[in-house]
N, C-alpha and C positions, 0 to 999 in steps of 0.2 A: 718322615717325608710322606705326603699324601700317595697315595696309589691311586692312579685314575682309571675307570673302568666302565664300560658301554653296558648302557638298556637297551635295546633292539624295539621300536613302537612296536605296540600290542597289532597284530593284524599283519606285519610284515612278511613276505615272504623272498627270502633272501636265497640264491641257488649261486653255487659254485661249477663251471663245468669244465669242459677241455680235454687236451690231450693227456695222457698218461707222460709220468716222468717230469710235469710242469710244474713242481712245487704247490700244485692246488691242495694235496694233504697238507702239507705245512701249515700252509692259511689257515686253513681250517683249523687245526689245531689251535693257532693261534691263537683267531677270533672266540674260540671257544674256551681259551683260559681269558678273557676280558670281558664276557658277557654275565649277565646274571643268568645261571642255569635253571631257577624256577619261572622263570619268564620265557626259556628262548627253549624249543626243542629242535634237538639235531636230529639227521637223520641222514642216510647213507643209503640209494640206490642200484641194486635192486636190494642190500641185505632186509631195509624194512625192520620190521617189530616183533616178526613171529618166531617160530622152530621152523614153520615152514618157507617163508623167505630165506632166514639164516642158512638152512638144509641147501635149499637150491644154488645158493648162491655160493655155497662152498662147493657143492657139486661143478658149479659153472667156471669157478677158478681151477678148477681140473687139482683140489686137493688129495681127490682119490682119482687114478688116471681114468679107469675103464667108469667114471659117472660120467666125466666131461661128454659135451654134446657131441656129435663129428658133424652135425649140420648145420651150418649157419644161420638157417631160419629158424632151425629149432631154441638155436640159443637166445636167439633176439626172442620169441616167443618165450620163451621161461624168463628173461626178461621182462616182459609187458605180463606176463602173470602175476609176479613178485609185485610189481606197481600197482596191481590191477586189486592186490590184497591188502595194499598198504594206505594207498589214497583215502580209502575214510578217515582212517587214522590220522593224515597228514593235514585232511581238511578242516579234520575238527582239531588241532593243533595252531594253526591258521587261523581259527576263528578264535581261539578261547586266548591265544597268547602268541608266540612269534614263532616263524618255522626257517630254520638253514639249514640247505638241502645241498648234501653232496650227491651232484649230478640229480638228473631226472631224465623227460624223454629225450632230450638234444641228443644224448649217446648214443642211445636207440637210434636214433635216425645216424646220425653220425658215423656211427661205427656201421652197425646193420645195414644200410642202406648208400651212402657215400661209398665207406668202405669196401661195397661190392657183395658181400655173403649173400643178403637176403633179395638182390637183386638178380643176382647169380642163379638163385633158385629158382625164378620164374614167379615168383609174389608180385603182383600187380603194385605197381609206388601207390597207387591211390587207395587200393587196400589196407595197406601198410600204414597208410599216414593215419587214412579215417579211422583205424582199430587204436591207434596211439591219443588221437586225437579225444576217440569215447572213452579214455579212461583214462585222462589228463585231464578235460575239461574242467572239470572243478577243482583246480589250484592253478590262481594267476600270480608269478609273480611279481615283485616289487623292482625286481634287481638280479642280473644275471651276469656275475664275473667271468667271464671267459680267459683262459689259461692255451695259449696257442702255441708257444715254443718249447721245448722239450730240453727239458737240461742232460738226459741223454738216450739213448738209444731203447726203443722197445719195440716189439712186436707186433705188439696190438695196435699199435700207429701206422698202419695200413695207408697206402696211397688212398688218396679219396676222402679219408678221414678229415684233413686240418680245411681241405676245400669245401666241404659238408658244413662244418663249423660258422665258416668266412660264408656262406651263404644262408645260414643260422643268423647269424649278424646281421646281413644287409634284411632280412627279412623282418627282424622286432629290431630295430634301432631303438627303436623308444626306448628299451627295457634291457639291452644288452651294451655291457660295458667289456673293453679287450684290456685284460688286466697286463700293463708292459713290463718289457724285461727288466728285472735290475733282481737285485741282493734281497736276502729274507726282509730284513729289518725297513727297505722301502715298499719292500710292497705292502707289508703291513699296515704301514702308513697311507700307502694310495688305497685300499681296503675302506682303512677306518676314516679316512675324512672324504672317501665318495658316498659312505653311510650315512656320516655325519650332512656332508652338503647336499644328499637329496632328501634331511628328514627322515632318513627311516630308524635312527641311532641318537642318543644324546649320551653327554656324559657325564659319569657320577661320581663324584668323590668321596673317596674312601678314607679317613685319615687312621 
């Protein structure tokens, strides 16, 4: 029986984002056993490519307790660092072959800023944004799945959070898709043929 399986066009950049607990790993996972892995580079926000992203970012999951940040801004800041060391990487990944990104800056603003931490702190929003802003710029993407309901309960889904999101949306409609509820095996489906229906995806058979 043929096995069918997705190329991702060369130059695509495909971002996964949302709330925690929203089956967005899954997808991922997913899409990532149906793609051709020498064409399509993944990549996961803020861990990135280094020791030094990987370090911070297990630092910021509060692996070891007394690393975790206790400041809100601090951590969105070690955030946009990890990004800030990673983005060449991701651009020239972008350019040479295909990039899916789990998460980017949306969280950042999302969590950090919706959320309430980094506005809590007295960080000016336009400060906040334009710092995000210099070191995003150089990767647009193609496509941005959003993950809004939560199959259950977490923490880090702070009030303010899913409203940050839904104003993330109305602001790039062009480029942002609200991926709806249902079962693994459909979303999959709504994934892989809004890849397919906007061209950024073909598919290739394997026999």
């Amino acid at each position: 029986m043929a096995k069918t399986d997705l190329t991702i066009r060369r130059g695509a950049v495909i971002v996964f984002e949302g709330l925690d607990q929203t089956g967005k790993s899954t997808q991922l996972n997913r899409l990532r056993g149906s793609v051709d892995a020498e064409s399509t580079v993944f990549a996961h926000m803020p861990t990135g490519f280094t020791k030094f992203t990987e370090r911070v970012y297990r630092a910021l999951e509060g692996e070891v307790p007394d690393e975790k940040p206790k400041s809100g801004l601090a951590q969105q800041l070690a955030h946009l660092a990890c990004h800030a060391e990673s983005v060449p990487d991701l651009k020239r990944a972008a350019e040479t072959r295909s990039l899916i990104l789990d998460r980017w800056w949306w969280s950042t603003l999302a969590y950090g800023w919706y959320g309430g931490s980094v506005k809590q702190s007295g960080f000016p929003e336009s400060s906040f944004k334009e710092l995000i802003d210099t070191i995003w710029s150089p990767i647009t993407p193609s496509i941005v799945f959003v993950f809004l309901e939560p199959h259950h309960l977490d923490p880090n889904n702070a009030p303010g959070v899913q409203d940050g999101y839904r104003a993330l949306l109305k602001e790039h409609a062009e480029s942002a898709v609200v991926v709806p509820i249902a079962n693994e095996e459909e979303t999959h489906s709504f994934v892989t043929e809004t890849l397919l229906d906007r061209g950024l995806a073909a598919r290739v058979e394997n026999r």
